[in-house]
C-alpha positions in Angstrom: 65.8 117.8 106.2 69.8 116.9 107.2 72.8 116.9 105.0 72.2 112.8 104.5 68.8 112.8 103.8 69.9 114.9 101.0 73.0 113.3 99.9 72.9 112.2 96.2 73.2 108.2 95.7 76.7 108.2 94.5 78.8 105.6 92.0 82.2 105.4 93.3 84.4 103.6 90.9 87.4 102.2 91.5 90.3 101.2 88.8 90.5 97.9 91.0 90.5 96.6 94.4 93.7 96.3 95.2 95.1 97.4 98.4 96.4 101.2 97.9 96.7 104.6 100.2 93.9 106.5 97.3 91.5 103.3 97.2 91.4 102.5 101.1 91.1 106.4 101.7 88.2 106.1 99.3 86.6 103.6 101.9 86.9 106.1 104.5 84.9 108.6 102.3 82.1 106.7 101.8 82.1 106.2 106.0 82.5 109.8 106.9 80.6 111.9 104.0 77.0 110.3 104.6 77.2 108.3 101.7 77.4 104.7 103.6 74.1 104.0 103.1 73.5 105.4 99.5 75.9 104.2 97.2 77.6 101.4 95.0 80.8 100.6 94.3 82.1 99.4 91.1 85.5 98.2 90.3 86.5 98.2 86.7 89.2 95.4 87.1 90.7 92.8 89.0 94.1 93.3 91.0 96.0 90.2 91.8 93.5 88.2 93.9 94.4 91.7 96.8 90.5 90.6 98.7 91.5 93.0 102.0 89.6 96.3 100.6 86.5 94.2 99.3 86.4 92.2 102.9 86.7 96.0 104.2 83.7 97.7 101.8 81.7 94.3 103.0 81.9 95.1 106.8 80.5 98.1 106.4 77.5 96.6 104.1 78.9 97.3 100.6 79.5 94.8 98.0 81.2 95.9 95.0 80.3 95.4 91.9 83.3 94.0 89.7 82.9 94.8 86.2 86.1 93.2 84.6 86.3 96.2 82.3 87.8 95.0 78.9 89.8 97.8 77.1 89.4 95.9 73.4 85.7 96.4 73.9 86.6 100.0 75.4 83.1 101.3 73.6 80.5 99.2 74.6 82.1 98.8 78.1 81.7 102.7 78.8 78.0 101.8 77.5 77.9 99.2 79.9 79.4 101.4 82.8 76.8 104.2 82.3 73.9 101.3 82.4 75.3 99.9 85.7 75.2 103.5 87.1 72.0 104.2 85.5 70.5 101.2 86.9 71.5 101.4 90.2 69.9 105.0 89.9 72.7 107.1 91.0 72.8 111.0 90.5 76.6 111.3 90.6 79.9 109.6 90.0 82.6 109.8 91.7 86.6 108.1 90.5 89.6 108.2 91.9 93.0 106.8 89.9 93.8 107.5 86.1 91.7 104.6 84.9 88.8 105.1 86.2 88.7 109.1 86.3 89.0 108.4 81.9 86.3 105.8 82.1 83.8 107.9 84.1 84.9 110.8 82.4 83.7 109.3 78.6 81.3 107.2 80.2 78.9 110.5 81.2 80.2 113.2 79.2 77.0 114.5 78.0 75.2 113.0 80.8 73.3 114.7 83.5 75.2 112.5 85.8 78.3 114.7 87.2 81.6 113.3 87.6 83.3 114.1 90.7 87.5 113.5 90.3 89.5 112.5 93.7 93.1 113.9 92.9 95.2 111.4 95.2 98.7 112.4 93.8 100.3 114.5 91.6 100.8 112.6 88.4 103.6 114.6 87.1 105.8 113.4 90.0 104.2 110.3 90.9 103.8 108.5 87.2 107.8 109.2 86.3 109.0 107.7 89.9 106.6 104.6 89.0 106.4 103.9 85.4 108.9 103.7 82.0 109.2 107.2 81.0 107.0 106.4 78.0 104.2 105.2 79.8 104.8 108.3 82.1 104.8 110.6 79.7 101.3 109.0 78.0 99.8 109.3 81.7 100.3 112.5 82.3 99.3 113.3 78.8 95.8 111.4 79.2 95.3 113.1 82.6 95.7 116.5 81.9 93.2 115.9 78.7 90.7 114.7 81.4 90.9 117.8 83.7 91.1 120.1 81.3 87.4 118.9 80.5 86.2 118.6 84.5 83.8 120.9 85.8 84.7 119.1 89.6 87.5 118.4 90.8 89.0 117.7 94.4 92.4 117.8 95.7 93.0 115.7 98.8 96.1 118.4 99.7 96.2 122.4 99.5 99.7 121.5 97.5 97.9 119.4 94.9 95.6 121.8 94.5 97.8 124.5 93.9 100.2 122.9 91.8 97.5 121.2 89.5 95.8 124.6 88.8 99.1 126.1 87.9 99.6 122.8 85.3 96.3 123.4 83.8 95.4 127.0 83.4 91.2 127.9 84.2 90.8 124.6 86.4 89.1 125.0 89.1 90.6 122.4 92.2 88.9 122.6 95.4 91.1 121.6 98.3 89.8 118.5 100.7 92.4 117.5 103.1 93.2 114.2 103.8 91.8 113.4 107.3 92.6 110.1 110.1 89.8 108.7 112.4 92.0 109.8 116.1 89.9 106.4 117.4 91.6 103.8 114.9 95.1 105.6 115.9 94.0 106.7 119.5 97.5 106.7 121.9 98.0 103.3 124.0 100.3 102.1 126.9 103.5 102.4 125.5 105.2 100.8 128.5 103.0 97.9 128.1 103.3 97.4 124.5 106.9 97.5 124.5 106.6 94.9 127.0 104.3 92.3 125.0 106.6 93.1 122.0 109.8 92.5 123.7 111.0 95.6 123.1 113.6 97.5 126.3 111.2 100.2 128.0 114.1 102.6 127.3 115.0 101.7 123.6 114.6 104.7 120.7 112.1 103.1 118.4 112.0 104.9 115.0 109.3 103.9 112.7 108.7 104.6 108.9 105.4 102.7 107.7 104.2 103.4 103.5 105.2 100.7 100.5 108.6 100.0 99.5 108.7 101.6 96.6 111.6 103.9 95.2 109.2 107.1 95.7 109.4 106.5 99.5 113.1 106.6 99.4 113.2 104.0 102.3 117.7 103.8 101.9 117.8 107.5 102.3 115.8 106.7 105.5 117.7 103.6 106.6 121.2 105.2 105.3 121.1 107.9 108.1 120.0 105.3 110.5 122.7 103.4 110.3 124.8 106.7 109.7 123.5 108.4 112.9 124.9 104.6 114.7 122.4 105.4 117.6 122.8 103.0 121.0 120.1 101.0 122.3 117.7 102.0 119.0 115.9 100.3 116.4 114.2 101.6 113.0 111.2 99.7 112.0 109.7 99.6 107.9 106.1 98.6 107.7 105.2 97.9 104.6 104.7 95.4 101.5 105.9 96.1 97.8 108.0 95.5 94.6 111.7 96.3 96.8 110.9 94.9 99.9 112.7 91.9 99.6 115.8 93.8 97.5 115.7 96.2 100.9 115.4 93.5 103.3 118.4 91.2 101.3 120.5 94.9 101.3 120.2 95.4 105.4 120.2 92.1 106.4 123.4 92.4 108.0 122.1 95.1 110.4 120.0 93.8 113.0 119.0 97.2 114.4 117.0 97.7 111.1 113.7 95.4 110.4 111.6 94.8 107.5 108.4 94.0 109.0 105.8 93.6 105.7 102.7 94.5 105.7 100.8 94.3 109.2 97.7 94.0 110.7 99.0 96.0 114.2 99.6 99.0 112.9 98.4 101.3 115.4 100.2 99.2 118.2 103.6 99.5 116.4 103.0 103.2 116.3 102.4 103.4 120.0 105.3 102.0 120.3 107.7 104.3 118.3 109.3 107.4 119.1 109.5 108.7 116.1 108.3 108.5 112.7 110.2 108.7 109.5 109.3 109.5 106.1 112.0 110.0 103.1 109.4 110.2 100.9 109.8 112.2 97.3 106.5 112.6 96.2 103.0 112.6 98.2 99.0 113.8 97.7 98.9 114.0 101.7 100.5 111.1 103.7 98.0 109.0 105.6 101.2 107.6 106.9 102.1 110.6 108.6 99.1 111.7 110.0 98.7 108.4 111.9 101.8 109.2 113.6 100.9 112.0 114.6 97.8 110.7 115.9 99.8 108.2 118.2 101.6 111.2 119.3 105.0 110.0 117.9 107.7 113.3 117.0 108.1 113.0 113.0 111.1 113.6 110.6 110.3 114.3 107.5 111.4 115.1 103.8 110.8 119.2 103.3 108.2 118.5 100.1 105.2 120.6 99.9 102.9 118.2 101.0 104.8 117.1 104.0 105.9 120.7 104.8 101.6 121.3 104.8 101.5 119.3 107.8 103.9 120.6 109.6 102.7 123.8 109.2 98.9 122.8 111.2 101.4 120.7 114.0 105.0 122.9 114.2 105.5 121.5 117.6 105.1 117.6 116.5 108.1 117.1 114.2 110.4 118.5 111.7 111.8 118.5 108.1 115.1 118.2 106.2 116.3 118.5 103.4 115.1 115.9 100.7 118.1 113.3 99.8 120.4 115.1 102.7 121.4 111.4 104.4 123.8 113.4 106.6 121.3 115.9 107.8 118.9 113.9 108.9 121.1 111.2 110.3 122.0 114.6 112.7 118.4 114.7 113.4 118.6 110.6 114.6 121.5 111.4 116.9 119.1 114.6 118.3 116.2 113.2 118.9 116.7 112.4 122.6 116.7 116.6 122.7 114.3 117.2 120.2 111.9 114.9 122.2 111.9 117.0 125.3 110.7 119.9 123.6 107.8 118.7 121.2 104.7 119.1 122.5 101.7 116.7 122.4 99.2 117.1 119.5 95.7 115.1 118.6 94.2 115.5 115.2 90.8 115.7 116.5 89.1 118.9 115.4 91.3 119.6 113.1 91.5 120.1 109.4 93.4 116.5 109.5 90.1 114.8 111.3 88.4 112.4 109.6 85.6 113.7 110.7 86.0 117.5 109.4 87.3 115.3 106.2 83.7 113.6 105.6 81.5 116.9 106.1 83.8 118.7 103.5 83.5 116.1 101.2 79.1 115.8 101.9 78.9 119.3 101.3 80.8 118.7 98.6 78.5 116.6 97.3 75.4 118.1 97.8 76.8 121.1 96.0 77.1 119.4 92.6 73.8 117.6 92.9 71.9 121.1 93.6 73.7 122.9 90.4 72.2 119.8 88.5 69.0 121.1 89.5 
């Protein structure tokens, strides 16, 4: 018998469907851990009309179920959560996102359904950058509550892990890294894309791709831009959220700097860059970054853990600075015509960072649980 014949049919339940790093990661775990083809989906609400990740679950044959969770009922919808699992007769749940780790949590405690918790971020950092500090504080509160009662828990960084075990002494965190299919970020003609986009064959293209939000620090990263005042280069932000047009209205006088949205040609803008930026404050493991990486572009990066992690598997495909140090890594824009003759070219596949070595982690994962539930 193979690992997928004796994969558990798994609930993976969703806070929403909107379109977020944790939820479309999510997808790729049901793709790459054998579980494709024996599961269901269930969101507990709606988000904003967002359809891109249910048009993404329904290409690969999964319709989710939407359960428009009512928190006045909270009761009798954790009744009704547990049915829907129950009827679709799966052995194991799996959440990922505060919501939906407390609903599966209540939902089957006492069950002999194990709940499997997908740590995305780390909530102590993440919630306070994102949320009033009330709220925040109530989050994190809620949270730890929930892992202090989980028997399974995975990290999707070997920071997370470590830094959510030392929050909650006796938890147990076992450490799946994030991982990026090398064929949806594979590296193109560069030469030929820079043609089609209009862009000078021997422009510097500096990229930085993640939401506008103030945990990606994208002014830091746009500051030393301008700062570094680099001929014949351009810095491109891909990306949608809540400061995009504030960012946009703030640097609209510079027309080396472009706020492109969200985008559908990702891995073509990537192939295009030189290099790829990330400010960022606070991460899980950046998906962001390891699709740069995959497109073989040199990276800059802040010197947290997570991206420090990275760099640590790839030492010859970028470097770090120091977090909020504008003028240090606008010294790293004016180097980077040096720095890119001596970094060295590096493909995720086969490593710890594959998608691929991702999915059999987390099947094994999987299959672990089910066989302690006997």
């Amino acid at each position: 018998m193979n690992s997928e014949e004796k994969m558990p049919r798994i609930a993976f339940v969703f806070a929403d469907m909107s379109y977020g790093g944790s939820n479309l990661q999510t997808v790729k775990i049901i793709q790459h851990s054998g579980a494709m083809n024996n599961c269901v989906v269930i969101a507990l609400t709606d988000a904003e009309d967002d359809s891109i990740l249910e048009g993404k679950l329904m290409e690969i044959g999964i319709k989710p179920i939407r359960m428009r969770f009512k928190k006045q009922r909270l009761f009798s919808e954790l009744s009704r959560l547990r049915q829907l699992v129950t009827e679709n007769q799966c052995q194991l749940v799996s959440s990922n996102g505060l919501r939906s780790d407390m609903a599966c949590h209540y939902a089957f405690l006492g069950t002999d359904i194990p709940h499997v918790i997908v740590l995305h971020n780390y909530l102590r950092e993440d919630a306070f950058l994102r949320m009033s500090k009330p709220k925040a504080m109530l989050a994190t509160m809620l949270q730890t509550h929930v892992l202090r009662e989980s028997k399974y828990v995975i990290a999707c960084s070997k920071t997370l892990k470590k830094r959510t075990e030392e929050d909650i002494k006796g938890l147990k965190v076992t450490a799946i890294q994030n991982g990026v299919d090398p064929k949806d970020y594979p590296v193109l003609d560069k030469a030929g894309l820079r043609r089609q986009y209009g862009i000078p064959e021997d422009a510097l293209i500096f990229i930085s791709t993640g939401s506008m939000t103030p945990r990606k620090r994208i002014p830091e990263t746009v500051d030393a831009f301008i700062r570094a005042d680099i001929p014949n280069a351009k810095l491109l932000l891909v990306g949608n959220g809540p400061n995009l047009e504030e960012y946009k209205e703030r640097y609209t006088q510079n027309k080396m700097v472009s706020f492109l949205g969200r985008r559908s040609d990702m891995k073509e803008l990537l192939n295009i860059a030189d290099i790829f930026v990330s400010s960022s404050e606070s991460e899980g493991l950046p998906l962001a970054v390891l699709e740069a990486i995959s497109t073989q572009n040199y990276v800059y990066l802040s010197d947290i853990p997570q991206h420090e992690e990275i760099l640590r598997e790839f030492d010859n495909c970028g470097i770090s600075y120091r977090l909020g140090d504008k003028d240090e890594l606008a010294e790293l824009f004016r180097n980077t015509k040096q720095l890119l003759e001596s970094a060295g070219n590096t493909g995720l596949q086969n490593s710890s960072f594959d998608i691929f070595v991702m999915g059999k982690a987390y099947r094994d994962y999987y299959i672990s649980v089910s066989a302690k539930m006997g």
